[in-house]
C-alpha positions in Angstrom: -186.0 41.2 -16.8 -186.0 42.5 -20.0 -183.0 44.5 -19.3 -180.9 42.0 -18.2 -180.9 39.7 -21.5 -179.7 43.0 -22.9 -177.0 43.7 -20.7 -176.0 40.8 -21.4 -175.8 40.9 -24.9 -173.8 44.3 -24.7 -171.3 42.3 -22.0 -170.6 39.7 -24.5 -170.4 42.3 -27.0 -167.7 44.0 -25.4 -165.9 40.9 -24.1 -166.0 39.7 -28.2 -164.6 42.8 -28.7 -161.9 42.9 -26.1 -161.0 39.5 -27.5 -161.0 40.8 -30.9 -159.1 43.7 -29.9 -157.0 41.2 -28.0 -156.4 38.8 -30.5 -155.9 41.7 -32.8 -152.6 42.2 -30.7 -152.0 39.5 -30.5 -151.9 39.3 -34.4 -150.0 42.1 -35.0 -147.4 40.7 -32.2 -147.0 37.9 -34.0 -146.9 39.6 -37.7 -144.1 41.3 -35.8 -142.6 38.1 -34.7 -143.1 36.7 -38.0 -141.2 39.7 -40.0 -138.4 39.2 -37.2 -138.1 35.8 -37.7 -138.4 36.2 -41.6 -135.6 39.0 -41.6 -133.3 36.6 -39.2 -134.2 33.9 -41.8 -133.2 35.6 -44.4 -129.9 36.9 -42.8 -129.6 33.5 -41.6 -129.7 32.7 -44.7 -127.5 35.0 -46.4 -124.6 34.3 -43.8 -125.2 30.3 -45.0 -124.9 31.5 -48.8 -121.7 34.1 -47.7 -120.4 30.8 -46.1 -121.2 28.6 -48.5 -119.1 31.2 -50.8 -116.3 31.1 -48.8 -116.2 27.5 -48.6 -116.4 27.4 -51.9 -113.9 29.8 -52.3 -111.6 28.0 -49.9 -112.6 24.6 -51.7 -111.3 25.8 -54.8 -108.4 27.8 -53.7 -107.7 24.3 -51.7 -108.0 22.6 -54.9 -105.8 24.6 -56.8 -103.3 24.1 -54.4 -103.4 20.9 -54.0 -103.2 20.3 -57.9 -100.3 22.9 -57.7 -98.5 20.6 -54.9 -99.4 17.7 -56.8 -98.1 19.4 -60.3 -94.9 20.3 -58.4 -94.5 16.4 -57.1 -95.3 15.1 -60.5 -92.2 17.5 -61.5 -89.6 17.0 -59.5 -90.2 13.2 -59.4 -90.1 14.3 -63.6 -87.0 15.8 -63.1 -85.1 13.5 -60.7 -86.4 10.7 -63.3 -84.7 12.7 -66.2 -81.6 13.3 -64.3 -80.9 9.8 -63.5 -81.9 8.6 -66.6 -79.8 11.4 -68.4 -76.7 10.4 -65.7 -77.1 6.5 -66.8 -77.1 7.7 -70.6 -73.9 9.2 -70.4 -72.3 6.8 -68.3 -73.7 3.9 -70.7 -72.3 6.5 -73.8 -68.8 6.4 -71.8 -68.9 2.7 -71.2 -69.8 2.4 -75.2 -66.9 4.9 -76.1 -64.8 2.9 -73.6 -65.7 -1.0 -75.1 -64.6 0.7 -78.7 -61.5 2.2 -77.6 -60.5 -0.9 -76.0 -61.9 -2.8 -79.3 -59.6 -0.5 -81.7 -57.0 -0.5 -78.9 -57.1 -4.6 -79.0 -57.3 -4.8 -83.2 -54.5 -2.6 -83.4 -52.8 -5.3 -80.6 -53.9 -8.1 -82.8 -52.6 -6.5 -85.8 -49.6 -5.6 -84.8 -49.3 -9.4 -83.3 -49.8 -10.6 -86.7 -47.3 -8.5 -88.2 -44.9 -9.2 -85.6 -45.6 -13.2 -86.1 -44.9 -12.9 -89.7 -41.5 -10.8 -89.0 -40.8 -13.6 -86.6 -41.5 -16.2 -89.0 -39.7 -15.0 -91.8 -36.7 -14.4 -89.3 -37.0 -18.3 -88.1 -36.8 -19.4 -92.0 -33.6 -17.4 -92.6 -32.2 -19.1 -89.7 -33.4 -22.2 -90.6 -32.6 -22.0 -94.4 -29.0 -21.5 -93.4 -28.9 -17.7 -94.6 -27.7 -16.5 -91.3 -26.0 -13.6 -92.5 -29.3 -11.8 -93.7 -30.9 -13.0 -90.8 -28.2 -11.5 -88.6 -29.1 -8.1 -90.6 -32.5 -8.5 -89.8 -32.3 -9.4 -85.9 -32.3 -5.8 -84.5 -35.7 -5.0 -86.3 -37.0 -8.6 -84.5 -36.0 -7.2 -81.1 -38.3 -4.5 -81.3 -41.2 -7.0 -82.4 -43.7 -7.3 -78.8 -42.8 -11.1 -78.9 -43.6 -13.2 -76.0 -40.7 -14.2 -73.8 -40.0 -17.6 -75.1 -39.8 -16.2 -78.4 -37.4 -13.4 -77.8 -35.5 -16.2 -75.5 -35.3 -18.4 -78.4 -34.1 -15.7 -81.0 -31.3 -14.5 -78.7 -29.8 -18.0 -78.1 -29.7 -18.5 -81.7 -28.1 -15.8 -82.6 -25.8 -15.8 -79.3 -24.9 -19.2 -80.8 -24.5 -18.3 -84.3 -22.7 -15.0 -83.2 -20.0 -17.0 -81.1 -19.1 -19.6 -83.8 -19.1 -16.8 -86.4 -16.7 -14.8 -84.4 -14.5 -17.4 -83.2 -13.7 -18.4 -87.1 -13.4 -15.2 -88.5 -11.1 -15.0 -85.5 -9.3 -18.0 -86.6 -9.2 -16.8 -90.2 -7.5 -13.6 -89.2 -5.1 -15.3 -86.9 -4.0 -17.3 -90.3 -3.7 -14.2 -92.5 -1.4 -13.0 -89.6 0.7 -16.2 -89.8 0.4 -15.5 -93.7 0.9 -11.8 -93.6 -1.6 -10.9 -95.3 -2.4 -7.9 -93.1 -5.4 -6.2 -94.7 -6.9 -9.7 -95.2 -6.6 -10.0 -91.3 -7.4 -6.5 -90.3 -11.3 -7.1 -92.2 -11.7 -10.8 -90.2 -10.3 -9.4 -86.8 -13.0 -6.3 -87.1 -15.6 -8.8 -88.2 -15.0 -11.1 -85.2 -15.3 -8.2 -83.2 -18.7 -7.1 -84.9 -20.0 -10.7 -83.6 -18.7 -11.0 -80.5 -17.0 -7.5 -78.7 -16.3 -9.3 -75.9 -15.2 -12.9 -76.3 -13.1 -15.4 -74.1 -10.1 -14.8 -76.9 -10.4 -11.2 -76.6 -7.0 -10.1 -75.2 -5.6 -12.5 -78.5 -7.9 -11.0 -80.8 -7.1 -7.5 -80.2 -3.6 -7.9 -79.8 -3.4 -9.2 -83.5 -5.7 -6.9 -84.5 -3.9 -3.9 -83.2 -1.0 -5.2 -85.3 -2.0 -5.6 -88.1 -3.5 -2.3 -88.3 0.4 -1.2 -87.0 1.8 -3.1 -90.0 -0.8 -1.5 -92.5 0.2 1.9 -91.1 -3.1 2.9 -89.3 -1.3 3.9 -86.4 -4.0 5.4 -84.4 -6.1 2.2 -84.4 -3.4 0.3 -83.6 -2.9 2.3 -80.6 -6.4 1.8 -79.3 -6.4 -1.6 -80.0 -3.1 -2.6 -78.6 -4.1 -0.4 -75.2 -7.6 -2.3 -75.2 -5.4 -5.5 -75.4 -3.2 -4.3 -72.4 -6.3 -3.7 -70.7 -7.6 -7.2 -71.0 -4.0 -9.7 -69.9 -2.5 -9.7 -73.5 1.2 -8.5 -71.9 0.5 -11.3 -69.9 -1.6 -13.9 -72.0 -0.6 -13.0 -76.0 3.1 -11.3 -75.8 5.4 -9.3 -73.8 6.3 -7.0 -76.3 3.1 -5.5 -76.2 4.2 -2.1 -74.6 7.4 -2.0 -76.8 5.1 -1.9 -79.8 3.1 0.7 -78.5 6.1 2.5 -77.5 6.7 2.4 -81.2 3.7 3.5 -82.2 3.6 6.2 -79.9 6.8 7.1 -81.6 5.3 7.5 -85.2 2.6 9.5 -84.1 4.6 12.3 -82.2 3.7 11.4 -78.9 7.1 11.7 -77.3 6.1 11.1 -73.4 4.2 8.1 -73.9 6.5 6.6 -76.0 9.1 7.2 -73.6 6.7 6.0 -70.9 5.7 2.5 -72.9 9.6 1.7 -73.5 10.4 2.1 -69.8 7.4 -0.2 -68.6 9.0 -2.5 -71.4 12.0 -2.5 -70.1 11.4 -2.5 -66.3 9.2 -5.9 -66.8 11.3 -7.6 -69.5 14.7 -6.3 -69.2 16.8 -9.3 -70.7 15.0 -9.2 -73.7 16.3 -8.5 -77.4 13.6 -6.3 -77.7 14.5 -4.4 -74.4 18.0 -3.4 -75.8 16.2 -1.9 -78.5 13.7 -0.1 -76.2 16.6 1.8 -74.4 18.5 2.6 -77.5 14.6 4.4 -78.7 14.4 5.9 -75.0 18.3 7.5 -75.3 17.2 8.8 -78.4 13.9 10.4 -77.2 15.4 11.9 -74.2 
């Protein structure tokens, strides 16, 4: 009996130490599991931090390019603001440059308004103050004065007017120096009626007498072209027949044979009873 407490004693010796042994194993199998699991922890935890460094990398690089795209925005919205601002500058600097042109262009207007309004007046006092004369002299600088068209209107029928009774009595005081035979005297009033009017309803008269008394003074080759601008306008018919006798003569006295010639033989064809048509033949006998 004695033996048996022993045996087991010795059987729950060994079983303790099977257990120990057991849990021994058991101890190191964890230990094992425990450095495993620590080593994948740490390399866990490593690959975290690796991440966590390339996310922060990739933050940052992020970042920087997102304040590079936003820098970039900021400029070109910078520089499209500049450029249209710099555009309206110099279109406002044009428009400025413009308004003062047109201001200098519109003094100079005004000035030269004013100048021409006191050319213009002083013109209308000479008319009115009877010195028509020296208003006549001064007419041809009035026409080039930028005056409106009433103005101008009202300046040329003043003179037109004062031009036609002007010419018409130095016409009439030339046709009495002719009837007094004072030819020089008529020669200055026929060219002065002339300088006012060139073309007036007496014109074929006025040249006519003109032309002779030029012919009596001796200034044939006036006479000529007067006398031919008289035959132009009616004066064979209108002033005198012996018209182309006269210049027959004058033709004579200046050498020109053929038209002399010519002139007596019109004379005579249209007016062949006349006194002076005897002489006309006798000249052309002579001539031929």
């Amino acid at each position: 009996m004695e033996s048996d407490p022993q045996e087991a004693r010795d059987d729950q010796v060994a079983n303790l130490a099977g257990q120990v042994a057991e849990t021994r194993k058991q101890l190191i199998k964890t230990s094992n599991i425990l450095g495993n699991l620590s080593a994948e922890v740490k390399a866990v935890g490593r690959a975290q931090q690796r991440e966590r460094r390339g996310l922060t990398l990739n933050s940052a690089a992020a970042y920087v390019l997102f304040v590079v795209l936003v820098a970039a925005g900021f400029y070109f919205l910078y520089r499209s603001q500049a450029e249209r601002l710099g555009a309206e500058k110099d279109a406002l600097v044009r428009e400025h440059e413009a308004a003062l042109t047109q201001l200098a262009t519109m003094r100079k207007a005004q000035e030269k308004r004013r100048a021409a309004e006191a050319k213009a007046a002083a013109f209308y006092r000479l008319s009115r103050s009877g010195q028509v004369h020296k208003a006549l002299r001064r007419y041809n600088d009035v026409t080039q004065l930028p005056l409106s068209q009433v103005e101008a209107a009202v300046f040329q029928d003043w003179v037109s007017g004062v031009k036609s009774r002007l010419g018409y009595s130095t016409y009439t005081e030339g046709m009495q120096a002719v009837g007094e035979k004072h030819w020089k005297r008529a020669v200055g009033e026929f060219k002065s009626a002339l300088g006012y009017l060139p073309h007036p309803p007496h014109e074929a008269s006025l040249r006519y007498y003109y032309g002779i008394s030029l012919m009596k003074l001796g200034s044939y080759q006036e006479a000529a072209a007067e006398l031919e601008r008289a035959l132009g306008v009616g004066a064979e018919k209108i002033v005198s027949k012996e018209i182309r006798y006269f210049l027959g003569s004058i033709y004579e006295q200046t050498a020109r044979r053929e038209r002399a010639i010519n002139a007596y033989k019109a004379y005579v064809k249209r007016h062949p009873a006349t006194a002076y048509a005897r002489a006309a033949r006798r000249r052309i006998k002579a001539l031929e």
